[in-house]
C-alpha positions as CSV (number, residue, x, y, z in Angstrom):
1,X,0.0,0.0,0.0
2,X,1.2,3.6,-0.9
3,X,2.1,6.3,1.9
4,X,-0.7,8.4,-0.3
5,X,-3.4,5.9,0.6
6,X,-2.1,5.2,4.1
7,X,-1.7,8.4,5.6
8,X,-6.0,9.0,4.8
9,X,-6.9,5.8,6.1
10,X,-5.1,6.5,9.1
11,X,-6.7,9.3,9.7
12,X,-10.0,8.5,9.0
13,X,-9.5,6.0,11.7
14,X,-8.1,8.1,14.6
15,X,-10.9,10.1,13.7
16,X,-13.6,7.6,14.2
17,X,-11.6,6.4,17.2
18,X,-11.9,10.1,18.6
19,X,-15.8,10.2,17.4
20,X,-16.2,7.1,19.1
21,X,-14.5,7.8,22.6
22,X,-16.5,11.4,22.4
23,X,-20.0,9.6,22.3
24,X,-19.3,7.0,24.3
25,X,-18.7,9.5,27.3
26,X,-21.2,12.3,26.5
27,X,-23.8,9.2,26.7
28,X,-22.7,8.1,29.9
29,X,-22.8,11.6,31.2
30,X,-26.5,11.5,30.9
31,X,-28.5,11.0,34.2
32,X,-30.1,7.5,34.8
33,X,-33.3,9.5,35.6
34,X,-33.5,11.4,32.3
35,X,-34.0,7.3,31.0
36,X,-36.9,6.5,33.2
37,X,-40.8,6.5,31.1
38,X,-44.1,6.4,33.0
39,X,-47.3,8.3,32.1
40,X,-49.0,10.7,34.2
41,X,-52.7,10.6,34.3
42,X,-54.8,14.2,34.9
43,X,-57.6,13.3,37.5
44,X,-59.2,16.9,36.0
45,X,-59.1,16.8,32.6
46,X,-57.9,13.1,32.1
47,X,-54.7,13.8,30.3
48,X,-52.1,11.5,30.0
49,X,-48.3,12.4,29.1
50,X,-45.0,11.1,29.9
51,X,-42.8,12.0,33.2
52,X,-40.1,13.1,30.7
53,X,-42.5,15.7,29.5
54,X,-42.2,17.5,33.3
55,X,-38.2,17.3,32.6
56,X,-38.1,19.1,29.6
57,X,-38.5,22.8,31.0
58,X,-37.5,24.3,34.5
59,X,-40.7,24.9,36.4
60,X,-42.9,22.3,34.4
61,X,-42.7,19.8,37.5
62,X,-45.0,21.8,40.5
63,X,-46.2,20.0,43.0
64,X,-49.9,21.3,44.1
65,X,-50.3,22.3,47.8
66,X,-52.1,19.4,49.6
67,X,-50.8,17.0,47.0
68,X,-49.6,13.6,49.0
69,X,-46.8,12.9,47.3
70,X,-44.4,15.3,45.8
71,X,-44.8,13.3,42.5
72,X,-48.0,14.2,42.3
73,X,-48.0,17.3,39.9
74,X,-50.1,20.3,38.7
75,X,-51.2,19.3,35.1
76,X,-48.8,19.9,32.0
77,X,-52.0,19.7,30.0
78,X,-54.9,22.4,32.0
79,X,-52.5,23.8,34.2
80,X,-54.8,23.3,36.7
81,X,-55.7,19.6,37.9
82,X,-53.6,16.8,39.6
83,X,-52.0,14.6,37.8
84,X,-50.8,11.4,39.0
85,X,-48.2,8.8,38.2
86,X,-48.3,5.2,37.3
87,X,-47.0,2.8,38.4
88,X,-46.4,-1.1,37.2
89,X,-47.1,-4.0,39.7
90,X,-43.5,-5.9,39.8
91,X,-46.0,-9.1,40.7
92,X,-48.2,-9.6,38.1
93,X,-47.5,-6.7,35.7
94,X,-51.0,-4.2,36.3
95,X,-50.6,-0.9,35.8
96,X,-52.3,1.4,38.7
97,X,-52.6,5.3,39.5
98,X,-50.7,6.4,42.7
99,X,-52.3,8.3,45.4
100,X,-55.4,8.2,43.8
101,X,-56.6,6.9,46.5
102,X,-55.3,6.4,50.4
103,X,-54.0,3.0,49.5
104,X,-51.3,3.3,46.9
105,X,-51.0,-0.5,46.1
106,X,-51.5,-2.8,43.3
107,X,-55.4,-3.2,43.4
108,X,-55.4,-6.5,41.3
109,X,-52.8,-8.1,44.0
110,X,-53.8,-6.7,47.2
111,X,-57.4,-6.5,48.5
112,X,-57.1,-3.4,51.1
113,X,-56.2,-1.4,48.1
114,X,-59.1,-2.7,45.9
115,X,-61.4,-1.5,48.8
116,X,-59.8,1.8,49.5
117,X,-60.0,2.5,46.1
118,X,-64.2,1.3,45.6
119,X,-64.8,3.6,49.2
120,X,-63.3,6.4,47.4
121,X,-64.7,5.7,44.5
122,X,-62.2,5.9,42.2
123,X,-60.7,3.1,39.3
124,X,-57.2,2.9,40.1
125,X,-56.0,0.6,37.1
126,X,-54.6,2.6,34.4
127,X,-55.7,2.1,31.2
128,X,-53.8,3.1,28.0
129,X,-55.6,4.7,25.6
130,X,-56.4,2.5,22.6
């Protein structure tokens, strides 16, 4: 192989070697957090949108005043109602709404939170829209 050809290829390569190493680290700069997906359900106007929605601007994630949990949130959507996270039973895979209710449990797996949940008369299963 001639020096003209070599000299290229070998720069082509410590540049992709140098791309490489870049990407590699800016990716694992990234907080485990800014990877995590649930939807938030709007008990107001029934909205539904992604936790990474509320990371997207300062100021989107507000927690109401009275709210039981500071993941409970002011709606993205109205900018007015509570939303509420969900939440995926690790037992047998349901996916409920937290602090809906004062039993924030799996309501397929455990009973008290079935019957919390029918006293206050709320569903607490989440169910994606269709």
């Amino acid at each position: 192989m001639s020096n003209k050809l070599l000299i290229p290829l070998l720069i082509a390569t410590i540049v992709s070697a140098v791309a490489l190493v870049v990407y590699s680290v800016r990716s694992s700069l990234r907080h485990p957090s800014d990877k995590v997906s649930y939807p938030y359900v709007c008990k107001g106007c029934g909205a539904i949108f992604d936790v990474s929605e509320l990371k997207k601007k300062p100021g989107m994630w507000r927690t109401p005043a009275g709210a039981p949990s500071d993941s409970v949130v002011t709606c993205i959507k109205c900018n007015k109602g509570w939303a509420f996270p969900v939440a995926k039973c690790e037992k047998c895979g349901t996916e409920y709404i937290l602090y809906l209710c004062p039993v924030s449990r799996c309501p397929v797996c455990d009973l008290k939170a079935a019957a919390a949940a029918k006293k206050a008369g709320v569903d607490t299963v989440f169910k994606r829209p269709g």
